[in-house]
N, C-alpha and C positions, 0 to 999 in steps of 0.2 A: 715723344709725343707730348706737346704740352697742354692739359684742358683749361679750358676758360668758359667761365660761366659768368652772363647777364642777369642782372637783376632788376625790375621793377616791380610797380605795385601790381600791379593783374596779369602780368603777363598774355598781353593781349593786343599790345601794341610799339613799345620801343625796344625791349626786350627781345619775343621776337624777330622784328624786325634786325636786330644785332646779329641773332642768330643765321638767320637769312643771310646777310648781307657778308657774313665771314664763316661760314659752312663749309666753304672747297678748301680753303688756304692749306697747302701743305705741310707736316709736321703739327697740325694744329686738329683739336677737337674742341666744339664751340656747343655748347647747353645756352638755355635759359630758363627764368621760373621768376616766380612773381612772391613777393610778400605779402600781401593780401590773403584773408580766409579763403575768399574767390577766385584767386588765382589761377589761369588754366593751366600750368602745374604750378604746385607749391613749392618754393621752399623746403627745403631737406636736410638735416643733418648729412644724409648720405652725398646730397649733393655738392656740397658745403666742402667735405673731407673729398670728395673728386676732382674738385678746380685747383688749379695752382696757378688762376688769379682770378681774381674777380672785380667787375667790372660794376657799378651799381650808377643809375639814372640819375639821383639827388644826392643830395648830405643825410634828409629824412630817411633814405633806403639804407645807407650807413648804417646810421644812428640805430633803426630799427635791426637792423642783421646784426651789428654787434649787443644790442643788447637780447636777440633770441638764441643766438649760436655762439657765444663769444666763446665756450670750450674747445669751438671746431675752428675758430678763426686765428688761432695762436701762431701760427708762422704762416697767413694765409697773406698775399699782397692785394687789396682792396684799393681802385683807383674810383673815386666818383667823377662822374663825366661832365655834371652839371647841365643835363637836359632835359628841359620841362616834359611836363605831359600836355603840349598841346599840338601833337602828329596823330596822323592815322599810320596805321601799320603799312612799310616801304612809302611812307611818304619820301618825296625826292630830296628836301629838305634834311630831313632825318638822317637818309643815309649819305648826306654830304657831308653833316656834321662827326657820324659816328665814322667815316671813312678821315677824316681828318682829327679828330682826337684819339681813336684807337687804332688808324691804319696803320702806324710807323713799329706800333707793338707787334705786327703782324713779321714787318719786316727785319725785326731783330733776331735774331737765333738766339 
């Protein structure tokens, strides 16, 4: 089973939405969590050390996760997707983009 965890800044809208959109896939368990203090979940060390990759919205979500977990992040694989924050959550758009930059991950063993 491999976990993968989302990341944006509030988790509240691309993030989830990822989550969403790759929930069922088999062999897989899919998180997300937001960088933000506000975040509808936070960010976790715990989280962090669960994922065996993690997927982040921006460079800025990068940037910001390796420099708050970078102890948790040492053999962790980190792909930024490079997707603004200007979706609403299951926007169609969204999940055309996240099914085309991160669908082919799904279909790798």
């Amino acid at each position: 089973m491999k976990h993968v965890l989302f990341i944006c800044s509030q988790n509240r809208l691309r993030s989830p939405t990822a989550e969403q959109v790759f929930a069922n896939r088999p062999g897989f368990e899919v998180a997300s969590a937001g960088l933000n203090s506000d975040a509808a979940v936070p960010a976790s060390p715990e989280l962090i050390d669960w994922a065996d990759i993690i997927f982040v919205m921006e460079t800025a979500h990068r940037n910001k996760l390796s420099k708050r977990f970078r102890p948790h992040l040492k053999a962790k694989r980190m792909i930024c997707l490079d997707i603004p924050d200007e979706f609403e959550y299951m926007d169609p758009g969204l999940v055309r983009l996240l099914e085309t930059k991160v669908g082919p991950f799904f279909n790798v063993r």
